[in-house]
C-alpha positions in Angstrom: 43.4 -40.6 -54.2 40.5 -40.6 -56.8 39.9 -38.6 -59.6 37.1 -37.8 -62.0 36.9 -36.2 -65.6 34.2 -34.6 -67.2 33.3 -32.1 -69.9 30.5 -29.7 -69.7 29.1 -28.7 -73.5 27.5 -25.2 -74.5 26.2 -24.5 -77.7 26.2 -20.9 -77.8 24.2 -19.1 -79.8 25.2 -15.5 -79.5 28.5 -14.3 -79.3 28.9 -13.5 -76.1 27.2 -15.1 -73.3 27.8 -15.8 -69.4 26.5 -19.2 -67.9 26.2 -19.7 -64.0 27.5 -23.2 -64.3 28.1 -23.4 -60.3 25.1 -26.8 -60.2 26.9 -28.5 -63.4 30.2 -27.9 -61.6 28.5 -29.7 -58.2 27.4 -32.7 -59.5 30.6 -33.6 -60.9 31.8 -33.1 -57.7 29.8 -35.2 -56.2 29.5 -38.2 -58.2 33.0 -38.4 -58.3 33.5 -39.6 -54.7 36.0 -37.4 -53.3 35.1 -35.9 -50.0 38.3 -33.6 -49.6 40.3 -32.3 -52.2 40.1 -30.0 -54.9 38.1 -29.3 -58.5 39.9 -28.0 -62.2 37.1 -25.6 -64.0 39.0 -25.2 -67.3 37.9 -23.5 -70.6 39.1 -25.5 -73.5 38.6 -22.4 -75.6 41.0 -19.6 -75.7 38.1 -17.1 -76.6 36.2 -17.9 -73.3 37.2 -17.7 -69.8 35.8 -19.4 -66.9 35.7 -17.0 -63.1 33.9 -17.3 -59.5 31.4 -14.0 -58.4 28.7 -13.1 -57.7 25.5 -13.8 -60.0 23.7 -10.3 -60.2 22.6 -9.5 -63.2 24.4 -6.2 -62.8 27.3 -7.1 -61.9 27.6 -9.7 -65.2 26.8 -6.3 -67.3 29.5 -4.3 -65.1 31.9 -7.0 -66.1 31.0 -7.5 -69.8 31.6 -3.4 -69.8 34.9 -3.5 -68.2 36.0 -6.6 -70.2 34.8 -3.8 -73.4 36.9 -1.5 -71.8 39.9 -3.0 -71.7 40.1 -5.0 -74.8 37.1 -3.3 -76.7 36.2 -4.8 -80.2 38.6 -3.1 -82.6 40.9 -3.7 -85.4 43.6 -6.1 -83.7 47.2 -7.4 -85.2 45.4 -11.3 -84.9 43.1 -10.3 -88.1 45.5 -9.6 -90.0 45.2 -13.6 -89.9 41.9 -13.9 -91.0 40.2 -13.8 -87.4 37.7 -11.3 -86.3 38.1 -12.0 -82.5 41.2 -10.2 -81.2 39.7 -8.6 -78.3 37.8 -12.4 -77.6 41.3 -13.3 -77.0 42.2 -10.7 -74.5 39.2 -10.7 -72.4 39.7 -14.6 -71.9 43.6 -12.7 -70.0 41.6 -10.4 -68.3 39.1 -12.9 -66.6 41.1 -16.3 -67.2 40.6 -19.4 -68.5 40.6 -22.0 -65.3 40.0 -21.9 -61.3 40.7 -24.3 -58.9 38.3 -24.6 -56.3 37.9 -26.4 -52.7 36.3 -29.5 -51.8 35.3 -30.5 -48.4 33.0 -32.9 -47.4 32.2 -33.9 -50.6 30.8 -30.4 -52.3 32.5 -27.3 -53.3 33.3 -25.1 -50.7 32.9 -21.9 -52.0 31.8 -18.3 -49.6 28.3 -17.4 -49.5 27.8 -15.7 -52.8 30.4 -16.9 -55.0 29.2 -18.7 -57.9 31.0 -19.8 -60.8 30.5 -19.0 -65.0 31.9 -19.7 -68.1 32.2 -16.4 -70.2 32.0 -17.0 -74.0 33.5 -14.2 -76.4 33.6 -15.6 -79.6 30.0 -18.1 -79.3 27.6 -19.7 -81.6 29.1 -22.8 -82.2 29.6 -25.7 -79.6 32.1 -25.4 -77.0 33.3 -27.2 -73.9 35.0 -26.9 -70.0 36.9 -29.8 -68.7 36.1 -30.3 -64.8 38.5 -32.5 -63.3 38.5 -33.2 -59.3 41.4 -34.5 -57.6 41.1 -35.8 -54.1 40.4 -38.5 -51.0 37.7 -40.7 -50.4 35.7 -41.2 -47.8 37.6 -44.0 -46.0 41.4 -41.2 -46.5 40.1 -38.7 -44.9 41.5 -37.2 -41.6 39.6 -34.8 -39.5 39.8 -31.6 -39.9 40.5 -28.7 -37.3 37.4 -27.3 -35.7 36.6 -23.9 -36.8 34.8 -24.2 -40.4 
């Protein structure tokens, strides 16, 4: 088994902001060497979430709306603390913070319009995603059933 570690930076300059980072994700996937196994997408943020969809511009507006809806900015328990971002908070539960994806033959094997972002809630300033894959070489691999 191999394994490689790397951390995709943002410096977000509005507070909220999605980011298609499907490509970024890909090339750590491939420059790590494993051909079968799987890829960590994690926020390091708890004010951000990271999610696989579709990238149409209206769907990104549908969810930013629904994300409103359910945890719409208001006046939250949390700033009582000092903070400002309760509902940053609950959208990263709504959407999550971390997916685990598929890699075979050495790429992400995602369906035909999935796509994968990092949601900020709570932006300008920098921020980061850890992308971890976890797999088998070339040289491990066993075939795989017919069929995909």
């Amino acid at each position: 088994m191999v394994h490689r570690t790397e951390y995709l930076v943002f410096e977000t300059r509005r507070p909220r902001e999605f980011h298609n980072i499907t490509e970024r994700v890909r090339s750590v996937v491939k420059a790590s060497g494993v051909v079968d196994g799987l890829v960590l997408v994690s926020s390091l943020h708890i004010t951000s979430a990271v999610y696989v969809n579709d990238d149409e511009p209206g769907l990104l507006r549908d969810i930013e709306a629904w994300a409103d809806r359910l945890a719409p900015p208001s006046d939250y328990e949390h700033h009582r603390t000092g903070e400002s971002n309760g509902d940053s908070h609950l959208k990263n539960l709504l959407l999550g913070h971390q997916v685990v994806l598929p890699v075979t033959d050495g790429d992400l094997d995602l369906g035909p319009w999935e796509q994968v972002f990092y949601a900020e809630f709570d932006g300008q300033r920098r921020k980061r995603v850890i992308v971890k894959v976890l797999g088998d070489p070339a040289e491990e691999v066993t075939p795989r059933a017919p069929g995909r």
